[in-house]
N, C-alpha and C positions, 0 to 999 in steps of 0.2 A: 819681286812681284808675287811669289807663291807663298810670301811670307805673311801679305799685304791679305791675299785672298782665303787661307785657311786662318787668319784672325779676323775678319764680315765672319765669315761661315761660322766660328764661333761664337763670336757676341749674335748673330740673328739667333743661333741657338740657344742661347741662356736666355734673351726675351722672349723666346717661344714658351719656355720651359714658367719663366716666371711669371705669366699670364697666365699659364693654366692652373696655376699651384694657387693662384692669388683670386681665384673665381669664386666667390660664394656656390655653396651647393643648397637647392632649393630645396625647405624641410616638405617633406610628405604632412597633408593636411588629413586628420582620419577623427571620425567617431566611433565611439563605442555605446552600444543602445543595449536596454535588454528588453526583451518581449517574454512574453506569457500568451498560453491561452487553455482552457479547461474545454474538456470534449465528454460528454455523457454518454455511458451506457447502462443496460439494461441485465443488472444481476440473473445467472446462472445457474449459479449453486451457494447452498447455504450450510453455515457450520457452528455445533454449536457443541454442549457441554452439556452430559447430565451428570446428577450425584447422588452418591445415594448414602446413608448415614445412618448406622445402627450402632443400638446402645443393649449391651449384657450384662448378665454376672460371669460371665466367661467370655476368654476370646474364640473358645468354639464355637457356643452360641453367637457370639454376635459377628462372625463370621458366613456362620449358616443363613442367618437373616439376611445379611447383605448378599451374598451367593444366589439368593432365590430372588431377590429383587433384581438383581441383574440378570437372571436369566429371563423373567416376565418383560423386561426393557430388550432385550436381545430376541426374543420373540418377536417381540411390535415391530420391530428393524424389519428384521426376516420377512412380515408379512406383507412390509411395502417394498421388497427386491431391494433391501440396500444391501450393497457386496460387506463380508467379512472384513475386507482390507479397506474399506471405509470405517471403520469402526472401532478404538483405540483404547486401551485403558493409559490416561495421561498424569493419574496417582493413583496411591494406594497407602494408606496407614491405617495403622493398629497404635492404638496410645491408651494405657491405665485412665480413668476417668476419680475425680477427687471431688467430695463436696466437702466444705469445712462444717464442723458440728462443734459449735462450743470450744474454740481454737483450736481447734485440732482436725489436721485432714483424716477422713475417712474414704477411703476406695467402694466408689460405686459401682464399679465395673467396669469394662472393658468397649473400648468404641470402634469402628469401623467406618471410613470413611474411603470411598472409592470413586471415582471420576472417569468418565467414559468422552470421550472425543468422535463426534459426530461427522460424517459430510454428506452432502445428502445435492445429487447431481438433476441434472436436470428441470430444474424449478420453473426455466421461462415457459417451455412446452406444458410442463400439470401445471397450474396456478394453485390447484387446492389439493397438491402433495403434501404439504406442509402444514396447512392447517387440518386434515384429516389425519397425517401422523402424531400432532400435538395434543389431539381428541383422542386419539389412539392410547397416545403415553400419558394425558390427565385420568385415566383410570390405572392408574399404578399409585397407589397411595403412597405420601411421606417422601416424593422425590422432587431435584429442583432441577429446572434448566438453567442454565446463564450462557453470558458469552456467544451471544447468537447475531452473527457479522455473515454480511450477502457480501458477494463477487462475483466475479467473470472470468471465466477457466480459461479465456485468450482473448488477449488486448490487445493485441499484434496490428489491429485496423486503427483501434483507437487511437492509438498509442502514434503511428506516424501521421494520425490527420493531425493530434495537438500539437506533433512538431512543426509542421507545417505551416497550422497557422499561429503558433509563437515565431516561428522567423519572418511570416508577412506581418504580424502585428510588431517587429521590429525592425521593419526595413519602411513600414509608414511610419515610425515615429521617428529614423532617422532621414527619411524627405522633410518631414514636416521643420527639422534642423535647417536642412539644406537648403528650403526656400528663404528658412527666417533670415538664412546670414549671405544671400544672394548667391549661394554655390552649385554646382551641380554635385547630384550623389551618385557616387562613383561603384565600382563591382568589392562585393565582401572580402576581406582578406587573411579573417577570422573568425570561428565559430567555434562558439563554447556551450556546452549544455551544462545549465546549473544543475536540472533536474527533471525528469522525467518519472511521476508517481501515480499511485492513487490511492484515494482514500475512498474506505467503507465505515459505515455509521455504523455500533455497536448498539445491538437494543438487550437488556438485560430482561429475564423473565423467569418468573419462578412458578411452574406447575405443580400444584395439591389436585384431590379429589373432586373433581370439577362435574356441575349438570350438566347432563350427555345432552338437555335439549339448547344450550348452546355452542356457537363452534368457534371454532379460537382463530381470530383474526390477526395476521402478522404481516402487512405492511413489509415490501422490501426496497423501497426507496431506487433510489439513482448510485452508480457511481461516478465520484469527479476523480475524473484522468487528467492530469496538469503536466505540463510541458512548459519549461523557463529556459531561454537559452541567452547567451550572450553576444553581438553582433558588431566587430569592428569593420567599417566600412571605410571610403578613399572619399574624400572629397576635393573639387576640384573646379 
């Protein structure tokens, strides 16, 4: 009889076992969305490049030349309170100069080319810091500005409202899924950041000896702060 009953108690156990084994598992239904969304602010400070460019019959001379043209650009700074450590030399060359005469190079002296690295803080408070200091530096004869790009010293606000609304701008595009295939959308279970950046417009400008009775207008635009993220979701 005990032979009878520990052999039921085995075979119920092996159909226990092979009904659990043989049970499909139900796949997890999910989307994956991306969102975007661009947030604007309101440039801070601005930074640009000046150069200066002298032509000798010596590299002392044309070293001297360049030396006094930077100290008259290093004055104008000075006298709008821009600090020292704003203020950079970002090259500097000496190179032999050649003109050809009847094929043949002849040396015409010596050139000097120097590049100074600007930043210049507080722009939202003065509005007409910059165009006063540009007035300032068009009475320096023979030099160029370039490379003059606005920003925002901290984006830290911006920067999480476009994350924010890149992940609501993809979590309505994944409802907008969820109604079309009759589902409910379920809680996120993945989040991915493409990208979080921004971008500044480059204005290019070149300053000569300019009439003091006009004043130099420079536009500093918007910055776009963008946020992409990538949004896998449950659906259900």
């Amino acid at each position: 009889m005990k032979k009878y009953v520990l052999l039921f108690t085995l075979i119920v156990s092996l159909l226990f076992v092979s009904c659990q084994t043989t049970m499909p598992n139900e796949a997890q239904r999910t989307i994956t969305v991306q969102g975007k969304a661009v947030v604007y602010a309101e440039p801070d400070r601005a930074t640009f490049s000046i150069s200066v460019n002298e032509l000798s019959e010596t590299t002392k001379e044309a070293q001297q030349l360049a030396n006094q043209k930077v100290q008259q650009i290093l004055r104008v700074l000075q006298s709008f309170d821009i600090e020292e450590k704003r203020v950079k030399t970002s090259s500097l060359s000496i190179t032999p100069e050649y003109r050809w005469v009847e094929e043949s190079q002849v040396l015409v002296g010596q050139r000097v080319r120097q590049s100074l690295n600007v930043e210049v803080r507080n722009i939202k408070e003065n509005s007409v810091l910059l165009s006063q200091l540009f007035d300032a530096l068009g009475n320096i004869n023979s030099i160029s500005i370039g490379s003059i790009s606005f920003d925002k010293e901290d984006t830290t606000k911006e920067s999480q409202l476009s994350r924010t609304e890149a992940v609501e701008h993809a979590t309505a595009v994944a409802s907008d899924y969820a109604r079309a295939f009759n589902l409910q959308l379920g809680k996120p279970i993945e989040v991915v950041e493409s990208s979080n950046d921004y971008r500044i417009v480059p204005l290019m400008a070149s300053v000569m000896k300019m009439d003091s009775s006009f004043s130099t207008e420079i536009p500093t635009g918007e910055i776009e702060i963008t946020s992409s993220v990538s949004v896998v979701f449950e659906l259900y």
